[in-house]
C-alpha positions in Angstrom: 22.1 -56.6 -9.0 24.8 -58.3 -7.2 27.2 -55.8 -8.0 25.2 -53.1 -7.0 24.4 -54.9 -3.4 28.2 -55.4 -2.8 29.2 -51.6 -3.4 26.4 -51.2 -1.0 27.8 -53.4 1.6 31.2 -51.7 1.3 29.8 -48.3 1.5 28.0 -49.5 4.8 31.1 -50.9 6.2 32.8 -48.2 6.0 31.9 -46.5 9.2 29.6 -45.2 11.6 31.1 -41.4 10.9 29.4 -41.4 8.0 26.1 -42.6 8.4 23.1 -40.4 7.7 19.5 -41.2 7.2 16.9 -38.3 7.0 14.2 -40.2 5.9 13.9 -42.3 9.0 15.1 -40.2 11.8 14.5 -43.1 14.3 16.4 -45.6 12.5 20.1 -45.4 13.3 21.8 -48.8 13.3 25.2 -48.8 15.0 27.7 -49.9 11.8 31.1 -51.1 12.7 33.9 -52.0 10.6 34.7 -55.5 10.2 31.0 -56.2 10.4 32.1 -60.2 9.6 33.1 -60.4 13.5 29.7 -60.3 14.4 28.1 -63.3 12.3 27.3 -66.4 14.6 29.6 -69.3 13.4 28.2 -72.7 14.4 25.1 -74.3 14.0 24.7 -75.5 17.7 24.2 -71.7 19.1 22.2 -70.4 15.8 20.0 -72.9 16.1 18.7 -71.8 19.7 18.4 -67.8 18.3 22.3 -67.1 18.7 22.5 -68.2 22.0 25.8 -69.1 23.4 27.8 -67.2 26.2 26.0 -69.7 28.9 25.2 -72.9 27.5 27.2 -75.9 28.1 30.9 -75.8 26.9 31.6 -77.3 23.1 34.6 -77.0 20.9 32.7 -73.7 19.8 32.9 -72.0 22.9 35.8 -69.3 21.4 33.6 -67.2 19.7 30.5 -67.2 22.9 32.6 -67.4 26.2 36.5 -69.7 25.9 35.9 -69.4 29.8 33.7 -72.3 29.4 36.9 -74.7 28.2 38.0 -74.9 31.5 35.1 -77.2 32.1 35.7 -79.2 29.0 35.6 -83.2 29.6 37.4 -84.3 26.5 41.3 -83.2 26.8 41.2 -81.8 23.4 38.6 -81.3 20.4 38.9 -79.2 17.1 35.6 -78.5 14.5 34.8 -76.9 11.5 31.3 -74.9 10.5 30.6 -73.6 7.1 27.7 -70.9 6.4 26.6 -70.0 2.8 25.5 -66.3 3.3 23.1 -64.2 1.8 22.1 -67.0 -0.2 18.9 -65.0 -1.4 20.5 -62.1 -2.8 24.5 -63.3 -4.1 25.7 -67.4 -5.0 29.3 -66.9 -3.3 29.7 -65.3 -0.2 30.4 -67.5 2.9 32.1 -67.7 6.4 34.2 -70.6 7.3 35.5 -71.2 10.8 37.7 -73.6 12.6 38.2 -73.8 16.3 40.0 -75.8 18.5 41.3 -76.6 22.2 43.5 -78.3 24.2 43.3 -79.0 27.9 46.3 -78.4 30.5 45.6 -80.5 32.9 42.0 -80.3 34.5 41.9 -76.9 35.0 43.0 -74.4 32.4 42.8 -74.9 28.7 44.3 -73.3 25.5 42.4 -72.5 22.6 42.1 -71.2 19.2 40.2 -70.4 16.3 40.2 -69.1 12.5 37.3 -67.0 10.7 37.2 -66.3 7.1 34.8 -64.3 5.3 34.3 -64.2 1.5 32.0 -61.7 -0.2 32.7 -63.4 -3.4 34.0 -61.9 -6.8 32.9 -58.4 -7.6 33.4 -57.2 -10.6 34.6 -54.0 -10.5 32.5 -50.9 -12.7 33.2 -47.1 -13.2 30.5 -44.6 -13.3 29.5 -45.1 -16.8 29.3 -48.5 -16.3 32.7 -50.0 -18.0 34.4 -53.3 -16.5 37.1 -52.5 -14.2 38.2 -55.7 -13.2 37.0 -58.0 -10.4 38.1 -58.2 -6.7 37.7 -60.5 -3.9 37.1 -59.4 -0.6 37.1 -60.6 2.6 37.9 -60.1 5.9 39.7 -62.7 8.3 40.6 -63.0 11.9 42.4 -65.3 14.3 43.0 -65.3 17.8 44.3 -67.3 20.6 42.9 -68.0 24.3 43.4 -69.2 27.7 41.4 -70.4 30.2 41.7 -71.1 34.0 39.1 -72.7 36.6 39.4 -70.6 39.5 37.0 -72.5 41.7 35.2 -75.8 41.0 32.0 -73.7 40.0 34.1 -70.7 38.4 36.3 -69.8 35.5 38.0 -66.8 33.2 39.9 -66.5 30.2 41.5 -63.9 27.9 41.8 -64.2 24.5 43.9 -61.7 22.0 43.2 -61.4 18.4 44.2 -60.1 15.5 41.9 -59.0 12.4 42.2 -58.8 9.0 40.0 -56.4 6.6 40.3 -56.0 2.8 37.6 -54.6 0.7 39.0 -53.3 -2.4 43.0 -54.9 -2.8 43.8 -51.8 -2.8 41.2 -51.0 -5.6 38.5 -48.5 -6.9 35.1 -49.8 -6.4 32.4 -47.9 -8.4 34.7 -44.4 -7.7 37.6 -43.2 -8.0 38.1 -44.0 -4.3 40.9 -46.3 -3.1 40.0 -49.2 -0.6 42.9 -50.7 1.0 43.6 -53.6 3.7 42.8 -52.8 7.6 44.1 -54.6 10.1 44.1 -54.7 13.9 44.2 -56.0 17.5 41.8 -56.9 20.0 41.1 -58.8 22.9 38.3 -60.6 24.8 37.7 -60.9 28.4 35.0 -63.3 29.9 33.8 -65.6 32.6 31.5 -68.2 33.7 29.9 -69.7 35.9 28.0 -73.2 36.7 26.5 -74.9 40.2 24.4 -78.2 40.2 21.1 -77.7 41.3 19.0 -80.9 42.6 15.8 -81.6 41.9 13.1 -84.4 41.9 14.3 -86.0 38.8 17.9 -85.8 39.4 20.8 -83.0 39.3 19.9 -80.3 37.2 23.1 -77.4 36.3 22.7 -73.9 36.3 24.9 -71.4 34.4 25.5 -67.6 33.8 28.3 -66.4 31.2 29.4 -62.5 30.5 31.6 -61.7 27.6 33.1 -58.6 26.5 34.5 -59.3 23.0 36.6 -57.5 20.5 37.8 -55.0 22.6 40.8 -53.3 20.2 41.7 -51.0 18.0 40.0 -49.1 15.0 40.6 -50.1 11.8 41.1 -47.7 8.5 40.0 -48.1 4.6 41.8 -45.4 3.6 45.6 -45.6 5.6 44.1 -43.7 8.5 42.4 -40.5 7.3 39.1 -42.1 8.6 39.0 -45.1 10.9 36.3 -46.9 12.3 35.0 -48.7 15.4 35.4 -52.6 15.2 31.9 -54.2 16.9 33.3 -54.2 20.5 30.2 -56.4 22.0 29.2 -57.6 26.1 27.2 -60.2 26.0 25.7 -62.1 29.5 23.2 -64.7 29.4 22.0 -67.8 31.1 21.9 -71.7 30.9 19.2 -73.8 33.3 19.6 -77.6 32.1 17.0 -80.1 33.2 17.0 -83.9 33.4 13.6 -85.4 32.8 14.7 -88.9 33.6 18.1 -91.2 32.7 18.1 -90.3 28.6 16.1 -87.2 28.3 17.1 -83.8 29.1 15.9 -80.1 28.2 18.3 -77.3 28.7 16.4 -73.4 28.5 19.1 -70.5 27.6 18.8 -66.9 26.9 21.5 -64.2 26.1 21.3 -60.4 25.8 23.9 -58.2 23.8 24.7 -54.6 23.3 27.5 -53.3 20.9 29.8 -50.8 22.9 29.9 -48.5 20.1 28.6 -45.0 20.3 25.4 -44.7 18.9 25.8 -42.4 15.2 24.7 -38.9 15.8 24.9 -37.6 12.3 21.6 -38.9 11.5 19.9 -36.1 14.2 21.9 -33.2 12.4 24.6 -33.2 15.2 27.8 -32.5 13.0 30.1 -34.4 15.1 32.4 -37.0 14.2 32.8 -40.0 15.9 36.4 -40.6 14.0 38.1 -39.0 17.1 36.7 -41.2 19.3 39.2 -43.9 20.5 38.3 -47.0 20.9 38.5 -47.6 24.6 36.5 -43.8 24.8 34.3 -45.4 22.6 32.9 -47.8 25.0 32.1 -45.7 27.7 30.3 -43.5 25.0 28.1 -46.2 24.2 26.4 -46.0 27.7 25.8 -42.7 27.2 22.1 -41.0 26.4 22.1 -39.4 23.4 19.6 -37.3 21.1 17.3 -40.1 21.0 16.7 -40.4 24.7 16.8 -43.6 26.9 14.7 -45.1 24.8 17.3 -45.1 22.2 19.7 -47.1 24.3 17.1 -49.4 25.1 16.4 -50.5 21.8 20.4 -51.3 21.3 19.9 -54.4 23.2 18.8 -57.4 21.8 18.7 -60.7 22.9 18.2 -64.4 22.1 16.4 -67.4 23.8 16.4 -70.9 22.9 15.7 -74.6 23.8 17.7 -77.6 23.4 16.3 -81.0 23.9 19.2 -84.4 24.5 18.1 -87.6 24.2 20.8 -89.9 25.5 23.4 -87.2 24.7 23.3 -87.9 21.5 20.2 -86.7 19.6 19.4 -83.2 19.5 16.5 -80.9 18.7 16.7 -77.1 19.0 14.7 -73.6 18.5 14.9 -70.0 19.1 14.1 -66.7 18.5 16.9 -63.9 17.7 15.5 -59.7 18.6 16.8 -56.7 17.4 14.8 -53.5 17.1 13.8 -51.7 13.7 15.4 -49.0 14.6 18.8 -50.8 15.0 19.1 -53.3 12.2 15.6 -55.4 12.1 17.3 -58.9 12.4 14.3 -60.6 13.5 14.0 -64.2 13.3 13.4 -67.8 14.1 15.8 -70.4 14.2 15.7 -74.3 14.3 18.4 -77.0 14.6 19.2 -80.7 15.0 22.6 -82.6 16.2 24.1 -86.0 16.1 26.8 -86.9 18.2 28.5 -90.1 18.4 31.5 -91.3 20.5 34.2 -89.5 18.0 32.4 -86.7 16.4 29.1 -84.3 16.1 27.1 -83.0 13.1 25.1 -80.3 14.0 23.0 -78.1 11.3 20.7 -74.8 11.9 18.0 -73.4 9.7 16.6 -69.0 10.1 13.0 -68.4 9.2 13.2 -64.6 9.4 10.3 -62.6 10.5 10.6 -59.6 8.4 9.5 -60.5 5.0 12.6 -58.4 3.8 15.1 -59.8 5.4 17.6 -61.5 3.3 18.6 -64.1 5.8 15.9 -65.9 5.4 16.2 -69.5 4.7 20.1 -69.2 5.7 21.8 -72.9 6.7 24.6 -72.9 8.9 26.5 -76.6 9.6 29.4 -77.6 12.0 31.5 -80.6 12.6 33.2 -81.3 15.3 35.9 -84.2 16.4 36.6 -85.8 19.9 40.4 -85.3 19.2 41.0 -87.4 22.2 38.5 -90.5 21.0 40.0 -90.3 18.1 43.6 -91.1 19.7 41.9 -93.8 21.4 40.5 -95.1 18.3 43.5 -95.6 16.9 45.3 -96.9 19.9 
């Protein structure tokens, strides 16, 4: 079973050109190589339904908005999150990510991070069903980012990035097809934004972020006879954090996404490729109405909302609920979360409840730690 799910998963990774699905003609999911790119690292933002691009800045900010570093109060912080994937289906695929920033002064910051994703050991199979072997692939990216205040409210950063895709080592999965290694560049571009708003019980802090991530290159399975779209993604959302009295604050946030991909056609009988598409073309494509109608782009939003409740900035409770349509994927679900932070580090873990009764994130952990580098200078001192 699990060999016959992985094969599946390549095959489905391997481009949006391809795609075809006459049963359904109203189900057409946008599929992107490098799919890895778009799984939600820590368990901070997963817990509130993959919210992220507006809440308040954390060491995992690379991934939802690095803008938000600028605004970082620690000079420097680093933390790790771990996600066992597909648990109900495979025992040993996983994404592990490490991030990490350092302030310049009070108003710019530089920032990193590292993503790898496993999908396990395969072993490989021909078409009568001999062993071929086993492979181990993955796909890894890492990337770099800076970050500037340009007002005491306002701040932007770029971020460049380079990816890493390898299905097959360069081997035959299930066909006499060769897989090999993809790799290319891309960039991020985002902002954010923050004012204090003051209320009866004290100063509340309203936000709004905007990301455009993974803006790059196409990447290729087979040395560039068919390439495909990485999951270029804008993402804007919002962050309104209340104080109820000295210790206890509630913060309400809500993000909405759309892939900049153009949406597959194949599955209407439209011929056309989308391999000659470049990537940049690409993105202005994915505004465009195609055969299925406004309605169609509609549905290729989804969106997030979630709730965080502080106590004393250092207990934490979370919820949320992640959308997408049925037509464009079907990840539907709810998500919960708790945190504890003390002076030099935070443990934060998240928990999906998927809606769908298919769904085979369901039940899915995710965990993060992260470190105070600068507390733990002090400690020392």
């Amino acid at each position: 079973m699990k060999k016959v799910f992985v094969t599946l998963l390549v095959v489905a990774c391997m481009g949006v050109g391809n795609f075809a699905q006459a049963e359904a003609p109203l189900s057409n999911p946008i599929l992107t190589g490098v799919p890895a790119l778009t799984i939600a690292p820590d368990a901070r933002a997963t817990g509130m339904g993959d919210v992220g691009v507006a809440t308040t800045p954390d060491v995992n900010s690379q991934y939802w908005n690095p803008a938000k570093y600028a605004f970082m109060e620690s000079p420097f912080g680093a933390g790790l999150s771990y996600t066992p994937w597909l648990r109900k289906l495979v025992p040993d695929i996983y994404l592990a990510y490490l991030s990490g920033y350092y302030k310049l002064g009070e108003r710019q910051a530089i920032s990193t991070s590292v993503r790898y994703f496993s999908m396990g050991n395969i072993e490989k199979v021909d078409w009568f069903g001999n062993g071929q072997g086993s492979v181990q692939p993955n796909e890894w990216a890492i990337d770099l980012a800076y970050s500037m205040q340009l007002s005491s409210k306002l701040s932007a950063s770029v971020a460049l990035r380079y990816v890493v895709t390898d299905l097959g080592n360069g081997s035959a999965i299930g066909s006499s097809s060769l897989y090999y290694a993809g790799s290319t560049g891309a960039a991020d571009v985002s902002v954010y934004y923050k004012t204090p708003i003051t209320i009866e019980s004290g100063e509340s802090k309203l936000a709004l972020g905007l990301c455009v991530s993974n803006i790059g290159g196409k990447v290729s399975y087979d040395k560039g006879q068919n390439t495909n779209f990485i999951p270029t993604n804008l993402r804007i959302g919002g962050s309104y954090e209340i104080p109820m009295d000295a210790y206890n604050k509630i913060s309400i946030n809500a993000d909405i996404n759309k892939l900049l991909v153009p949406t597959p056609t194949a599955i209407y009988g439209d011929p056309v490729t989308l391999n000659s598409i470049s990537s940049i073309d690409g993105i202005f494509k994915s505004f465009e109405v195609g055969p299925g109608g406004v309605a169609e782009k509609i549905r290729e939003i989804g969106w997030g909302s979630g709730l965080e409740y502080a106590y004393n900035n250092q207990f934490f409770v979370r919820g949320g609920y992640r959308h997408e349509s049925q037509f464009k994927g079907n990840r539907k679900c709810f998500s919960a979360g708790a945190g504890f932070k003390l002076n030099i580090f935070q443990l934060d873990v998240s928990y999906i409840i998927a809606v769908t009764p298919t769904n085979p994130l369901d039940q899915t952990f995710r965990f993060s730690l992260s470190f105070d580098m600068f507390g733990i200078k002090n400690l020392a001192d």
